[in-house]
C-alpha positions as a Markdown table, in Angstrom:
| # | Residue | x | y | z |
|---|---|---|---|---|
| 1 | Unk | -92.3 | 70.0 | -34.5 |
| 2 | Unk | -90.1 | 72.6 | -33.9 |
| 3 | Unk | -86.8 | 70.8 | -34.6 |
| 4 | Unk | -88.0 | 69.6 | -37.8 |
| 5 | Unk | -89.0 | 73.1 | -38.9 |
| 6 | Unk | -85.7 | 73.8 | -37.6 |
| 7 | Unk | -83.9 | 71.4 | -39.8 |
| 8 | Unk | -85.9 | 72.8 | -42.8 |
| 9 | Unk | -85.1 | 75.6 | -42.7 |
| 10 | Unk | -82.0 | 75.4 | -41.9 |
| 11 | Unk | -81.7 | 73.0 | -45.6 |
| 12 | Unk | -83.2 | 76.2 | -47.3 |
| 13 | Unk | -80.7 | 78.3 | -50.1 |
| 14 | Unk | -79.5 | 81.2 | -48.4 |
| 15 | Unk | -82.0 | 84.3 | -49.8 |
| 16 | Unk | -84.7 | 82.1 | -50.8 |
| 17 | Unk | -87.4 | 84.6 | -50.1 |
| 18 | Unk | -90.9 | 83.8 | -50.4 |
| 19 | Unk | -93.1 | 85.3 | -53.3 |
| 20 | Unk | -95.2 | 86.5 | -50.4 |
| 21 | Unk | -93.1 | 89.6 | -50.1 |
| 22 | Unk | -94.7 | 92.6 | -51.5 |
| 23 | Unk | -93.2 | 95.5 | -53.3 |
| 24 | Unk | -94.8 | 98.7 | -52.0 |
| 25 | Unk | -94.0 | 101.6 | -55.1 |
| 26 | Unk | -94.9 | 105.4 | -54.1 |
| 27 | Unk | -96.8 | 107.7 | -56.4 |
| 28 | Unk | -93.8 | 109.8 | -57.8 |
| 29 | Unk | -91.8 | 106.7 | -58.3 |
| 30 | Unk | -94.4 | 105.1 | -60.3 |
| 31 | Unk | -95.1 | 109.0 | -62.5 |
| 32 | Unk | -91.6 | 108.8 | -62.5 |
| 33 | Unk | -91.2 | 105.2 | -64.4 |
| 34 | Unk | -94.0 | 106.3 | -66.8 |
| 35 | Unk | -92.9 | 109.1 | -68.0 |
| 36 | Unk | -89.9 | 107.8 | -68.9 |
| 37 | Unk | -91.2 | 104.9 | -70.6 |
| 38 | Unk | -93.4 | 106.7 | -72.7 |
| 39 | Unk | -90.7 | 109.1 | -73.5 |
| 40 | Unk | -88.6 | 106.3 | -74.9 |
| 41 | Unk | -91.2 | 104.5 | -76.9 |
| 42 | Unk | -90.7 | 102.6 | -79.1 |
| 43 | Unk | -86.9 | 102.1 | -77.7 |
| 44 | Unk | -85.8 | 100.3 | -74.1 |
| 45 | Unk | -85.2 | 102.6 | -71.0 |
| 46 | Unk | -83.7 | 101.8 | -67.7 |
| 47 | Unk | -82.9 | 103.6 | -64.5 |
| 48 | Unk | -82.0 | 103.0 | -60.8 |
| 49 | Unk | -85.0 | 102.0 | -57.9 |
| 50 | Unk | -84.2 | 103.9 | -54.7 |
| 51 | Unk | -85.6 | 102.6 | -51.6 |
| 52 | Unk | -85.6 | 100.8 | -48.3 |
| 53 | Unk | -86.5 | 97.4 | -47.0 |
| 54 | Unk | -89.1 | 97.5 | -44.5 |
| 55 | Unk | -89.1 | 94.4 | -43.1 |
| 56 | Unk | -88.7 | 90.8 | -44.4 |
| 57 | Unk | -92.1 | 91.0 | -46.6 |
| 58 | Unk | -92.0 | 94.5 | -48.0 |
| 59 | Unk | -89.6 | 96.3 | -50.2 |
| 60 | Unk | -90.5 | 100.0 | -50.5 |
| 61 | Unk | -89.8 | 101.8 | -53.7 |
| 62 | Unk | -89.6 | 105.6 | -52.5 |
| 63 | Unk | -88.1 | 107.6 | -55.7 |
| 64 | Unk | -86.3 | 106.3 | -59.3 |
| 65 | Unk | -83.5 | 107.7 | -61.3 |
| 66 | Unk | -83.1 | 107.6 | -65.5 |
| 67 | Unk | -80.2 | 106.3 | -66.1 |
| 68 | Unk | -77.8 | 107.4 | -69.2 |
| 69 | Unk | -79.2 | 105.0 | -71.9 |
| 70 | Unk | -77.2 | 103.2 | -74.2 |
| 71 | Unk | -78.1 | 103.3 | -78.0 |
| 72 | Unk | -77.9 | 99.5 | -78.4 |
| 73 | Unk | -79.9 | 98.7 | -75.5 |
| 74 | Unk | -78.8 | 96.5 | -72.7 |
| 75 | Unk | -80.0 | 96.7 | -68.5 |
| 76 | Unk | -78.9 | 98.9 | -65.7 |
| 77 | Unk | -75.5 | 97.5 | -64.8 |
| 78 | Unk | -74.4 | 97.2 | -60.9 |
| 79 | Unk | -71.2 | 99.2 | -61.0 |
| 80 | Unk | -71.7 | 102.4 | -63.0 |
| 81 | Unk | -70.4 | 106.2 | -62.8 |
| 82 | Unk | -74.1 | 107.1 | -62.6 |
| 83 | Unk | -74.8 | 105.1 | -59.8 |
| 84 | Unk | -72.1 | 106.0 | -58.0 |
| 85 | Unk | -73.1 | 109.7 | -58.4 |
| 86 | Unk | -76.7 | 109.3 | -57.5 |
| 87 | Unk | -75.8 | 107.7 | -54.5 |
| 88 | Unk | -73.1 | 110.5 | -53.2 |
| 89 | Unk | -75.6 | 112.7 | -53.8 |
| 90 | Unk | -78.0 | 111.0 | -51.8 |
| 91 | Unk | -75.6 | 110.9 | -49.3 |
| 92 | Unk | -75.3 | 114.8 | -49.0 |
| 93 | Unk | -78.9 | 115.7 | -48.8 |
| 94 | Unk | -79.4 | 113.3 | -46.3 |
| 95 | Unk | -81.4 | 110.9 | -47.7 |
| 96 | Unk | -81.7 | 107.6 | -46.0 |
| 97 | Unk | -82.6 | 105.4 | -49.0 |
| 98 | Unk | -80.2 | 103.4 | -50.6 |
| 99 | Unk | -80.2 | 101.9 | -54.2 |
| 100 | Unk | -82.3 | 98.5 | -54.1 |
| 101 | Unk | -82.6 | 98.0 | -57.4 |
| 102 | Unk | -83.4 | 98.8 | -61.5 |
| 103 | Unk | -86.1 | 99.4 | -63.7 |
| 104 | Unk | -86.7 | 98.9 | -67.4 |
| 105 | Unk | -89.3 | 99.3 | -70.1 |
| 106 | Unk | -90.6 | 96.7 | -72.5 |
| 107 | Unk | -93.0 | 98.6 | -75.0 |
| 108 | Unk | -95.7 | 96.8 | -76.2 |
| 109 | Unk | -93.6 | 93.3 | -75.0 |
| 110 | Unk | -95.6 | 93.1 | -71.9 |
| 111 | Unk | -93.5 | 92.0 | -68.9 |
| 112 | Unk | -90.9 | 89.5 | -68.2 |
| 113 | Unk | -87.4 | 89.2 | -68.4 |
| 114 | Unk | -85.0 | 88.7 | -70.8 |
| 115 | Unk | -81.5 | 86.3 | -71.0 |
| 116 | Unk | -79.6 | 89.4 | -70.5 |
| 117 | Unk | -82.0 | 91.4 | -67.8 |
| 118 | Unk | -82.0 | 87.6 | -65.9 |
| 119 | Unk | -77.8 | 88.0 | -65.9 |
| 120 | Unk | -78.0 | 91.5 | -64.9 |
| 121 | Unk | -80.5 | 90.7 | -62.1 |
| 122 | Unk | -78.3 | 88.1 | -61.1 |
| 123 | Unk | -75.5 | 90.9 | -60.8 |
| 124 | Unk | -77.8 | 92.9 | -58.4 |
| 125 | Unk | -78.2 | 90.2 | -55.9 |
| 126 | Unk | -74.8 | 89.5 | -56.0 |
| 127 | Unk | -74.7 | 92.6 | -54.0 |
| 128 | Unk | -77.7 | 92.3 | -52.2 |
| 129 | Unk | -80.1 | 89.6 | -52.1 |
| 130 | Unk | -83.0 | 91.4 | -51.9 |
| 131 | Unk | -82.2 | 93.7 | -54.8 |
| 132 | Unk | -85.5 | 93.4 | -57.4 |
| 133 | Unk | -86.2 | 94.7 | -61.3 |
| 134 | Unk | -89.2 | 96.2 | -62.5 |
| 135 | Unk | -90.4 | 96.0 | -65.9 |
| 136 | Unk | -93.1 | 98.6 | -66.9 |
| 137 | Unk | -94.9 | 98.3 | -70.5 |
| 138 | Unk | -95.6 | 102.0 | -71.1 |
| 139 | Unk | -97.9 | 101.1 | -74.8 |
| 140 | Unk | -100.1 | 98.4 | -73.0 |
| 141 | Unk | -100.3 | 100.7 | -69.6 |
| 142 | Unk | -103.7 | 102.6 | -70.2 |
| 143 | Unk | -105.7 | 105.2 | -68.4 |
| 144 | Unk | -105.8 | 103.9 | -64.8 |
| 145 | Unk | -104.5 | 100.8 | -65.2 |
| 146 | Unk | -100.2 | 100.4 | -65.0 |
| 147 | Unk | -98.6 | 97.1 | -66.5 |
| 148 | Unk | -96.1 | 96.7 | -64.2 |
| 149 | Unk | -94.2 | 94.0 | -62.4 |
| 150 | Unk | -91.4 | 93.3 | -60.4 |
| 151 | Unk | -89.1 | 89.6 | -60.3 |
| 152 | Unk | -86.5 | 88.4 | -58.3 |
| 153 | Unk | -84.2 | 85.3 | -59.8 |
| 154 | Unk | -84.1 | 81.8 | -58.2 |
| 155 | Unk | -80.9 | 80.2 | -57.3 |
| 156 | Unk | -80.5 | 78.0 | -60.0 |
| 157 | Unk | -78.3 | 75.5 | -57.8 |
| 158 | Unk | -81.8 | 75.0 | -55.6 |
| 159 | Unk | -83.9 | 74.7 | -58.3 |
| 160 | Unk | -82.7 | 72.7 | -61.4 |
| 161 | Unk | -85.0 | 72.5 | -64.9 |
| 162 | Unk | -85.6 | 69.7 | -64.5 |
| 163 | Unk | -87.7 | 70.1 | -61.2 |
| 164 | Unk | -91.5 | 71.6 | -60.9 |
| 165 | Unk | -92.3 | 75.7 | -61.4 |
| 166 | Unk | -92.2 | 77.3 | -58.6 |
| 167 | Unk | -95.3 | 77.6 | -56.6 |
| 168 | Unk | -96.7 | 80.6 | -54.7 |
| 169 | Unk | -97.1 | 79.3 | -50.7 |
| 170 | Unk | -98.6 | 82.4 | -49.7 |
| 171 | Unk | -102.5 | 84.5 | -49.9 |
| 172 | Unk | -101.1 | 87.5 | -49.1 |
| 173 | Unk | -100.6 | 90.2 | -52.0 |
| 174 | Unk | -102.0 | 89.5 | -55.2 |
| 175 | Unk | -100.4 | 87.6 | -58.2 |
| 176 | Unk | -102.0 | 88.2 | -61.8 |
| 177 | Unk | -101.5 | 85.3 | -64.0 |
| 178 | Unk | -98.8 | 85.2 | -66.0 |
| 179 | Unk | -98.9 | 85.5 | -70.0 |
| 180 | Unk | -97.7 | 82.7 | -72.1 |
| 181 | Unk | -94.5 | 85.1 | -73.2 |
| 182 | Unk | -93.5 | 85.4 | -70.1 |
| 183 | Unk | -93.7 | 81.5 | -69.1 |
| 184 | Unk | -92.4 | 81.0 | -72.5 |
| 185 | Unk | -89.1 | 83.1 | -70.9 |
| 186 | Unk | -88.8 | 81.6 | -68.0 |
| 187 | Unk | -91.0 | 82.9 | -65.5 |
| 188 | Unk | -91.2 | 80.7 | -62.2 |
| 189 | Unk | -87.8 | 78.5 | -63.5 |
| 190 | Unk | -85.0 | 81.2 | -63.5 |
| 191 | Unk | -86.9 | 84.3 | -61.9 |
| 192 | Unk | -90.3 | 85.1 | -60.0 |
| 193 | Unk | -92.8 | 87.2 | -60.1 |
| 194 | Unk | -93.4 | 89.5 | -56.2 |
| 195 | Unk | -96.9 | 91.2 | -55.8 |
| 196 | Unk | -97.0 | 95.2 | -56.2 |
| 197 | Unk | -98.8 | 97.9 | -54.7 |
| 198 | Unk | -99.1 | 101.0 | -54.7 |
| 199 | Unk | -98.9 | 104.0 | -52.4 |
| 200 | Unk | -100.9 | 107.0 | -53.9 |
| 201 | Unk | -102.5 | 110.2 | -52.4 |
| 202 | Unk | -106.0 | 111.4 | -53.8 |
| 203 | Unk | -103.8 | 113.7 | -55.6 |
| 204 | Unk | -101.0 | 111.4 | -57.5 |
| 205 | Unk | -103.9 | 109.2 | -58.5 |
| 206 | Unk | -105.4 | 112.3 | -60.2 |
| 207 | Unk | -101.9 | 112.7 | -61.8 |
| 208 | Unk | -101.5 | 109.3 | -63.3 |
| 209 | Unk | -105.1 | 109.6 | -64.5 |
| 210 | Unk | -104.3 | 112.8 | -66.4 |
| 211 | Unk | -100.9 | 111.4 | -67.5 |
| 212 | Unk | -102.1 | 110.7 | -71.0 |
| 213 | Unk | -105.0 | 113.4 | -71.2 |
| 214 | Unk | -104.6 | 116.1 | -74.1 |
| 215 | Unk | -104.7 | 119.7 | -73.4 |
| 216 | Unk | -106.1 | 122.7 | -74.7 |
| 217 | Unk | -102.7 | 124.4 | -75.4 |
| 218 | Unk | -102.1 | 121.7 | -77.9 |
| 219 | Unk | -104.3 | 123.2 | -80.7 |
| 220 | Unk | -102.2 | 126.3 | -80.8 |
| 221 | Unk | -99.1 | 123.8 | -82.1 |
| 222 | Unk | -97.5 | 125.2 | -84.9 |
| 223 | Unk | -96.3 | 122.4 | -87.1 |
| 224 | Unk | -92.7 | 121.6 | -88.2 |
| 225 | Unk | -92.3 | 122.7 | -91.8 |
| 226 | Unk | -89.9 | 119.6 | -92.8 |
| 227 | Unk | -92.0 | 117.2 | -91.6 |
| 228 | Unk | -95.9 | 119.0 | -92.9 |
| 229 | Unk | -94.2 | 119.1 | -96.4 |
| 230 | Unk | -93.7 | 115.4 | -96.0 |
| 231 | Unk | -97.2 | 114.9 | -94.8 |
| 232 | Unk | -99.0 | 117.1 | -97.7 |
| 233 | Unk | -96.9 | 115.5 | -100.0 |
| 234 | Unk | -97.9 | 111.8 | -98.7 |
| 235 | Unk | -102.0 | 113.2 | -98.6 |
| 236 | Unk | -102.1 | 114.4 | -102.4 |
| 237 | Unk | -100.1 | 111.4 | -103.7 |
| 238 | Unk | -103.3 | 109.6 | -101.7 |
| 239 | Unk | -105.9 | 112.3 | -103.8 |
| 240 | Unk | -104.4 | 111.5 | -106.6 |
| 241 | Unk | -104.4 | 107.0 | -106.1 |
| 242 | Unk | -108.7 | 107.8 | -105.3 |
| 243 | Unk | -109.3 | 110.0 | -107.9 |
| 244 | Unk | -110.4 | 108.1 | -110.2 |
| 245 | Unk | -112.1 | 105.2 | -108.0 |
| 246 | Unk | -114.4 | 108.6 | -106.9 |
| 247 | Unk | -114.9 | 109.4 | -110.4 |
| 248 | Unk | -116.0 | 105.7 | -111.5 |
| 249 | Unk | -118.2 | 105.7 | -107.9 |
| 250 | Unk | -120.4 | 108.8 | -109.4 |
| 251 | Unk | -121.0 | 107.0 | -112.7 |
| 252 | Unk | -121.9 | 103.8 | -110.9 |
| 253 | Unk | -124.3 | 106.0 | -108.7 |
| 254 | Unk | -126.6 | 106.8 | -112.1 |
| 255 | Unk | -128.0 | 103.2 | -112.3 |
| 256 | Unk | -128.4 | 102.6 | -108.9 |
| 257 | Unk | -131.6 | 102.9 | -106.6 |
| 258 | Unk | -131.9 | 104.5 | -102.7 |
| 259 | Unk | -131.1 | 101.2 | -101.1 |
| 260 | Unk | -128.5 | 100.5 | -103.2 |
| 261 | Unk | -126.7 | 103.4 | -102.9 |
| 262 | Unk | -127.0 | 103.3 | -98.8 |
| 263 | Unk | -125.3 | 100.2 | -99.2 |
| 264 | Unk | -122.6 | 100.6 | -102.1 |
| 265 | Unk | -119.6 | 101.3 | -99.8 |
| 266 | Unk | -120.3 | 99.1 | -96.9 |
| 267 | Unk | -117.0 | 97.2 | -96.0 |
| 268 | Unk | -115.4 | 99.4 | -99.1 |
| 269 | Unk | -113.4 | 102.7 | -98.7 |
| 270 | Unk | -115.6 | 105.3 | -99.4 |
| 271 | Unk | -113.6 | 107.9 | -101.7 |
| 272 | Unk | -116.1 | 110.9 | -101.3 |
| 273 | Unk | -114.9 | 110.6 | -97.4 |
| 274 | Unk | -111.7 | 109.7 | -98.0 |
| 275 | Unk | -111.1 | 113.0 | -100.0 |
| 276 | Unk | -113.4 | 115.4 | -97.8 |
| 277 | Unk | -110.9 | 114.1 | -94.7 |
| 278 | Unk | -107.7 | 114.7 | -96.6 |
| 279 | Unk | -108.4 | 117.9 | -97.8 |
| 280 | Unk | -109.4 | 119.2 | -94.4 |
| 281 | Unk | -106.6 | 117.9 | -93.1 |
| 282 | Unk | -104.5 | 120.0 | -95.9 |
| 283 | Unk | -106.1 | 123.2 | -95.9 |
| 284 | Unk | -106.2 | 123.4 | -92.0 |
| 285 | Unk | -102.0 | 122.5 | -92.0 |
| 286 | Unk | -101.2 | 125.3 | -94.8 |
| 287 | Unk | -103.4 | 127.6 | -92.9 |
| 288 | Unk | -101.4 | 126.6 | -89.5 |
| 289 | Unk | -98.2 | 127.1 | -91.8 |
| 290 | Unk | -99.7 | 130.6 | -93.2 |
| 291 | Unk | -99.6 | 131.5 | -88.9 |
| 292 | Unk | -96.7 | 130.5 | -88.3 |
| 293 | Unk | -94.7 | 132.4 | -91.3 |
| 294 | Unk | -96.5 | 135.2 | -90.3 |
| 295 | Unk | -95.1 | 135.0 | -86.9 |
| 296 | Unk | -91.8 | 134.6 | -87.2 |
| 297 | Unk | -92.2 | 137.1 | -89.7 |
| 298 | Unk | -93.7 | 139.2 | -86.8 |
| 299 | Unk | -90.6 | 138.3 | -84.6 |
| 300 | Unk | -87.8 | 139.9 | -86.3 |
């Protein structure tokens, strides 16, 4: 029995890990990705995983770096001035991790791979094996729950297109199934997906549940002039498209009795609301405007 499992394994394609192994990302590094997803929207980011591997079945992601981005999109590549930095900068404050990998964003896309991301992760484990990529959906990532996932490519000379998907041989971790965009792009034929967890204090969870909460300070916003000119301008071009549908609403209101009129704009626009909302809306900007001239009136 031993021989033969010998000789198996033996047949196996050098770096043929099993999906079993688990991707273990800390709190920071996971604030760290989101922030810079959502900072991005609705264009790509990438950066630089730094970590360590553990042991055979666990790749820990300690910290990431943004990366420079590139106005036309694209991936992290392998050989880059910015990596090169980061990592002699690690070296000097003694820090033991190395760079095991990239991350990118997919907003809205969900997460898989793309033709280029699959050449770019091919790149990676050109280098190392073991390297992974992480896509993060920042739009689809709500309040306490991340979209997130992390793939590894398959040797295409072991595993042909014409042969089965790829088949998870292991319970341990936790896989969620796959969406048809992502199968549709290949998932399971020229990359798989590796179970991730996370590594949080009471604290960092706290954190990423707040990530998205508003705060008080918002309300004393002053707006930007360019763009509340734009707005108003937008909002009475609106008053003026309802007017008259609010004008033919009160005439059509004389004939009408109490039920009727509780039911007259069901599944319609209601103009009286319409109007009420906009002009809120107005008078509260030109009174933030008003504030604001007065301060920087104040100022000089």
């Amino acid at each position: 029995m031993t021989e033969e499992s010998n000789d198996y394994s033996s047949t196996m394609p050098q770096g043929h890990f099993d999906t079993a192994e688990t991707v273990q990302i800390s709190g920071i590094a996971l604030l760290k990705m989101l922030k810079n997803a959502q900072a991005g929207i609705p264009n790509e980011v990438y950066g630089l995983i730094v970590g360590r591997f553990i042991d055979d079945y666990t790749v820990s992601v300690v910290d990431v770096f943004p990366m420079p981005q590139n106005p036309t999109g694209g991936s992290a590549p392998v050989e880059d001035p910015y990596r090169n930095q980061m990592c002699s900068l690690l070296k000097k404050i003694a820090r033991t991790e190395e760079v095991i990998g990239w991350y990118k964003s997919h907003p809205g896309t969900g997460v898989w791979l793309s033709g280029v991301d699959v050449n770019t992760q091919m790149q990676w484990e050109k280098s190392n094996q073991r390297c992974i990529a992480v896509v993060i959906d920042p739009v689809q990532s709500v309040k306490g729950k991340v979209v997130i996932g992390a793939f590894r490519c398959i040797a295409q000379y072991a595993y042909s297109n014409c042969e089965e998907c790829r088949e998870t041989t292991s319970f341990i971790g936790h896989l969620e199934k796959p969406t048809t965009k992502a199968l549709v792009r290949n998932l399971n034929r020229q990359y798989y997906s590796m179970p991730v967890t996370y590594r949080m204090n009471i604290y960092e969870q706290q954190m990423l549940m707040s990530l998205n909460r508003q705060v008080w300070v918002n309300g004393f916003e002053l707006p930007n002039f360019v763009k509340s000119d734009k707005k108003s301008i937008e909002q009475i071009n609106l008053l003026t498209q309802i007017s008259p549908d609010y004008r033919r609403s009160i005439l059509d209101e004389e004939g009408m009795n109490e039920s009727e009129l509780l039911a007259r704009h069901i599944g319609k626009v209601d103009p009286e609301a319409v109007i009420k909302e906009e002009t809120t809306d107005l008078a509260t900007k030109e009174y933030q405007c008003l504030i604001r001239i007065h301060h920087d009136m104040n100022s000089f």
